[in-house]
N, C-alpha and C positions, 0 to 999 in steps of 0.2 A: 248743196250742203256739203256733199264728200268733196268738192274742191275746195272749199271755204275753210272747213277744216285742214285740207293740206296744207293750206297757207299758212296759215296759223300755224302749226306743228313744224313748217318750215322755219318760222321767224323766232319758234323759241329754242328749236334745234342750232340753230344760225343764225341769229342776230346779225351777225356783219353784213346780212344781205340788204337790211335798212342805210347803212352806209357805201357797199362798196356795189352791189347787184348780187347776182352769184357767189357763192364761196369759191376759192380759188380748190382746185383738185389734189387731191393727195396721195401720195399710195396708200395711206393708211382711211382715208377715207372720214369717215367721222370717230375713228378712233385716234386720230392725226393730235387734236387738241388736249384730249387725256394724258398720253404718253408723253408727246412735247415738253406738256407741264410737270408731268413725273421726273424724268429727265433732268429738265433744268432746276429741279427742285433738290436734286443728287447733291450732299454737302461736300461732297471729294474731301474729306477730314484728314487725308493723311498727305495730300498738298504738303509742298514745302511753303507755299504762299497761306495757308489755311490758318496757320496759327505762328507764334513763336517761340522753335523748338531750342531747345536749351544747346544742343549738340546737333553738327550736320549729320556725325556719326551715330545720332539714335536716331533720327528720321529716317534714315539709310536703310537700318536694319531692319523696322517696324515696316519702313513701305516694301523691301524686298521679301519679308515674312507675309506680310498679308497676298501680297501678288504669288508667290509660291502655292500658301494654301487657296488663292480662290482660283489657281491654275488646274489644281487635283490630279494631277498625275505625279506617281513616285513610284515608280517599279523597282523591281528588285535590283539591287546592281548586278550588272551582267562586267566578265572580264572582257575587255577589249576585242581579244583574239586576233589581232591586227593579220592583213594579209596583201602582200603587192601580189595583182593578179594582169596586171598590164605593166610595159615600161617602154617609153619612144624620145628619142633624143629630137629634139627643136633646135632651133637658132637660139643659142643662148641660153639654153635651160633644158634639163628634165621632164618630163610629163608622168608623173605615176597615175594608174590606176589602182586604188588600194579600198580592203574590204572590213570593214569590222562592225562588230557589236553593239547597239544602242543600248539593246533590251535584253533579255532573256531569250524572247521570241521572234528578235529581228535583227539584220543586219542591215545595214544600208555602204554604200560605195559613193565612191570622193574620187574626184581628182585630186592632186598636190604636186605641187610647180614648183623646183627648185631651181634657183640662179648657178648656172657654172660658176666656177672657181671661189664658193664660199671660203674663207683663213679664219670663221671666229661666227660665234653662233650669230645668225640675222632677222632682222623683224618677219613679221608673219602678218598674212592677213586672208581674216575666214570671210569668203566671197560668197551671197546666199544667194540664189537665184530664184526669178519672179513665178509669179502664177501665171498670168496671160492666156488662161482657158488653155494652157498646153504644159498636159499631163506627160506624154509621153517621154519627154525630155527632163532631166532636172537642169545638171552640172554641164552638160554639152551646151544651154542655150547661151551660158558666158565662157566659156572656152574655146580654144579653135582645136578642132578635130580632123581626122580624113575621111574623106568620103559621105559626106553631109547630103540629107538627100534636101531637095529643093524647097519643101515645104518648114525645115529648120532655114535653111539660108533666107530664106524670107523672115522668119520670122524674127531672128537675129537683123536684118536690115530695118527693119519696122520697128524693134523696141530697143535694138544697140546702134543706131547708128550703121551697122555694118559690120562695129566690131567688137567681139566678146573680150571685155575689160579684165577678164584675169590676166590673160596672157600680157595685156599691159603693165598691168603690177610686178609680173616676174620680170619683167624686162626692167621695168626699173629698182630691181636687186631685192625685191619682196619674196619669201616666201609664201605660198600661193595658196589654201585648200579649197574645194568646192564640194560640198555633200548635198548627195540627194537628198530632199526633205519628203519627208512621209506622205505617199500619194502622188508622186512622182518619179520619174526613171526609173531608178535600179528599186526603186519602194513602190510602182505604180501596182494598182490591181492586178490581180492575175487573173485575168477571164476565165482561164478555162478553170476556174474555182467556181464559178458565178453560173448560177442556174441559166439558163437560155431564155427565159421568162424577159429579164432583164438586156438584154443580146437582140433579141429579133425585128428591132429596129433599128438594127447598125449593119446591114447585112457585107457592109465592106470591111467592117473591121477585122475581118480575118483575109481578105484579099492579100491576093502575091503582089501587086505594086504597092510599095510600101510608104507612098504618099497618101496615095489612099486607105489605108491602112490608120496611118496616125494619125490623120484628119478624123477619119470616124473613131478611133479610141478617144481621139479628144474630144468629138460632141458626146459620144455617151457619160464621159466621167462628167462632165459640167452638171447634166440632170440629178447623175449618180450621188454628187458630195448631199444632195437631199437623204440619201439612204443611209451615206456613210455618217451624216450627221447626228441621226435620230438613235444609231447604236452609241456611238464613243460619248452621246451626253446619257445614254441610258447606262451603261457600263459605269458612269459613274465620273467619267474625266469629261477633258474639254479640247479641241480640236488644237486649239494655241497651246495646250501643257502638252500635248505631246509634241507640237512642232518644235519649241522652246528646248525642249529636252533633249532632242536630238540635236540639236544645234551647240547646248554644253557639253553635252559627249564630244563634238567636234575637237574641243577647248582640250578637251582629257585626251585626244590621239594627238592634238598639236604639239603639246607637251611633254608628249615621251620620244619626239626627233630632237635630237642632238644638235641639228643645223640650229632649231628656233630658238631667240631670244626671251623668254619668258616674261619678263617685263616689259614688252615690246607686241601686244600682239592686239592688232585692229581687226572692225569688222563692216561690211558695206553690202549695202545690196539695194534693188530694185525691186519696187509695190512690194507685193508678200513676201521679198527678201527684205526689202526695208521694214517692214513693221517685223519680220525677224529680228535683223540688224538692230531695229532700237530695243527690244528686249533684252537679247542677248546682253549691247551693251549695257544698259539702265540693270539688269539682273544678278550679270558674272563679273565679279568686282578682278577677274582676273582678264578682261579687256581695256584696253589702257586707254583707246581712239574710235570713237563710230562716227558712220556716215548709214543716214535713212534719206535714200531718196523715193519719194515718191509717194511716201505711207506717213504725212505727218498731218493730225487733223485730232479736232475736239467731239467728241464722242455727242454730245448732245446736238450738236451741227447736223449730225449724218441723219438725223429721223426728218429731216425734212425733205424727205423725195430723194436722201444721196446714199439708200444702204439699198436703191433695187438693182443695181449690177457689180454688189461685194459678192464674197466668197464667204462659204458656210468656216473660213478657218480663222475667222477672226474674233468670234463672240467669248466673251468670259465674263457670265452670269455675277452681278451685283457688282461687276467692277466699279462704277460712276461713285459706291454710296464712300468710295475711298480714295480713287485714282483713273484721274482723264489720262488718256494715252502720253501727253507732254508731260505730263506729272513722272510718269514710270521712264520715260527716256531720260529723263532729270537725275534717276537716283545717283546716277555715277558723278555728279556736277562736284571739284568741281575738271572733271578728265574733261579732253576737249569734245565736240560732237558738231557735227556739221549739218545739216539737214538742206534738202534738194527739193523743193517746190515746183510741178509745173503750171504755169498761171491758164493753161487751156485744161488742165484736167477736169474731165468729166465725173469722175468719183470723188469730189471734194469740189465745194465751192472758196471762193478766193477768202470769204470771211471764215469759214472753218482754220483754212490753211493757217491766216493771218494770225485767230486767237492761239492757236497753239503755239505758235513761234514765238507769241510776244508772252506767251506765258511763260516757258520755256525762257528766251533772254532773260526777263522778271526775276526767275531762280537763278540763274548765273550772274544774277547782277546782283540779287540778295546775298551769293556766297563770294562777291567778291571777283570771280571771274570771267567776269564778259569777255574776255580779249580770248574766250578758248570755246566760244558758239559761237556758229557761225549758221543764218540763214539764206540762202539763196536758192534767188527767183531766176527763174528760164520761161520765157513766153513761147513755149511750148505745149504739144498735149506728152501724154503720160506715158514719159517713154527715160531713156537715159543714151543721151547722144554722145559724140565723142566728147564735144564742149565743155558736159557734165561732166564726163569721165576724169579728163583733163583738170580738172579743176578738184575733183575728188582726190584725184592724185597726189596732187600738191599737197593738198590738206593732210596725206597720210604721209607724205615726205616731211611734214614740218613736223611734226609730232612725232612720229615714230624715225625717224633718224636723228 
């Protein structure tokens, strides 16, 4: 009888098992089909494709006011305080290490790349760099530096190709930044803040080889963004309003060098630099050209088994009931934007990638300028090789010179 009834309680739990056997597995389990359907039921109203808006300049402003307030972070404004605390001459360029102010309560540190023999201010482009479970590094993983210990050189070979793509942009007459983003490098936790509760399953992370070393800081932080997460949405913000924020403060230090072009200033980056990169862009109506590679995808795609190896820095609570991720890289349409696909990525399937792009072209073809998006596919996994680079390049040569 008690198996008779699990049948039964099985077939009106799961119906598809009459047609297909089994139900297929999910991470979410039997809550798979609720959420699925909430999801796809999200009107995203503030679409440029959702309705038609009298002006592109009030869509503009309504989508970058709702994505502001449902980001919830606004600190006080903090003065810059700018500071060069490093300076190394390259083949061809400058390398500054320089410090300033996000917040009130925090500083973060940048590289910035200037080309020798500037005669007249020149483009600029804010370079974001990835997550890749590797905390210990922000701006070093796309720069070249001295004395790199092995376990960066590797990991720069595995997600650049071999080669950190700033130093390419300076070379080709680009003004260069790279800032740490919050929870990384020169912004990474400070251990010795942190009760040993949380510590005493990393017993290398204080070791004197210092591969060993950033190997174990980076497995603790990966569990850790679960800790860091459940504060910054209790506090009140969300893990992308502070990343976001720090990224236009970038905009406001770009701004006060005399070298930069001010009308002239791009932005690019790779995975969690990319889904930076297309806010930044879509956000700061003072970016003129982005490039996301890696991070282009429709939000209601990812609950099917493709959010169990994200990062806790991507969520912003009731976004869907307004705006899919290609909606918000859209605001800026119609500036140019480039988006970088890899067709082996594991964190997006090819039909996520696909609906975002084609929605994304849809707005630019609505406002007239398709000839200024561009998508492209690389039958790769999720990485940004030189080919990509190369090509990124281009994209920031034609537009911004």
């Amino acid at each position: 009888m008690k198996v008779k009834n699990y049948v039964l309680l099985s077939l009106l739990l799961y119906p598809e098992i009459l047609l297909f056997g089994q139900p297929e597995k999910k991470d979410l389990g039997q809550y798979y089909t609720e959420l699925q359907s909430y999801a796809d039921s999200r009107s995203m109203k503030l679409s440029y494709l959702a309705e038609e808006w009298p002006e592109l300049e009030q869509w503009r402003v309504q989508g970058r006011a709702k994505m502001m307030e449902l980001l919830s972070f606004r600190p006080e404004p903090a003065p810059l305080n700018p500071e060069i605390i490093e300076k190394v001459k390259k083949s061809g360029y400058t390398r500054y290490k320089i410090r300033y102010s996000v917040t009130p309560h925090r500083k973060t540190e940048a590289f910035l790349l200037i080309p020798d023999g500037l005669t007249k201010p020149a483009p600029a482009v804010i370079a974001l760099h990835d997550h890749g479970g590797f905390y210990y590094y922000g701006k070093e993983k796309i720069t070249e530096t001295e004395d790199q210990p092995q376990v960066l050189k590797d990991f720069i070979g595995e997600a650049y190709g071999g080669r950190p793509y700033a130093d390419e942009l300076v070379r080709k007459g680009f003004i260069v930044l790279c800032p740490d983003a919050f929870y990384f490098g020169s912004q990474k936790i400070d251990i010795n803040l942190l009760d040993d509760y949380f510590l005493n399953e990393y017993p290398e992370i204080k070791s004197s080889d210092k591969n060993k070393a950033i190997n174990a800081f980076n497995q603790f932080c990966s569990p850790y963004e679960n800790i860091m997460a459940r504060y910054i949405f209790d506090s009140g913000t969300t893990w992308p309003g502070i990343l976001f924020h720090s990224d236009r403060v970038s905009v406001d230090y770009l701004l006060t060098r005399p070298e930069v072009d001010p009308s002239r200033i791009g932005c690019v980056g790779l995975s969690i630099g990319g889904f930076r990169s297309a806010h930044l862009f879509g956000l700061d109506p003072r970016i003129s050209v982005g490039i996301d590679a890696g991070w282009m995808t429709s939000y209601p795609k990812q609950i099917d088994n493709h959010l169990r190896h994200h990062t806790w820095m991507i969520y912003v609570p009731r976004q869907l009931e307004y705006l899919d991720l290609p909606d918000v890289v859209s605001l800026s349409v119609p500036k140019p934007l480039m988006i970088i696909n890899c067709k082996q990525d594991g964190l997006y399937t090819m039909d996520a990638m696909q609906v975002a792009a084609d929605k994304i072209a849809a707005v630019y073809k609505k406002a007239n300028a398709s000839d200024k998006f561009s998508a492209n596919w690389y039958n790769v996994p999720h990485l940004f090789n030189v080919e990509m680079q190369n090509d990124a390049v281009k994209w920031l040569e034609k537009w911004l010179k």
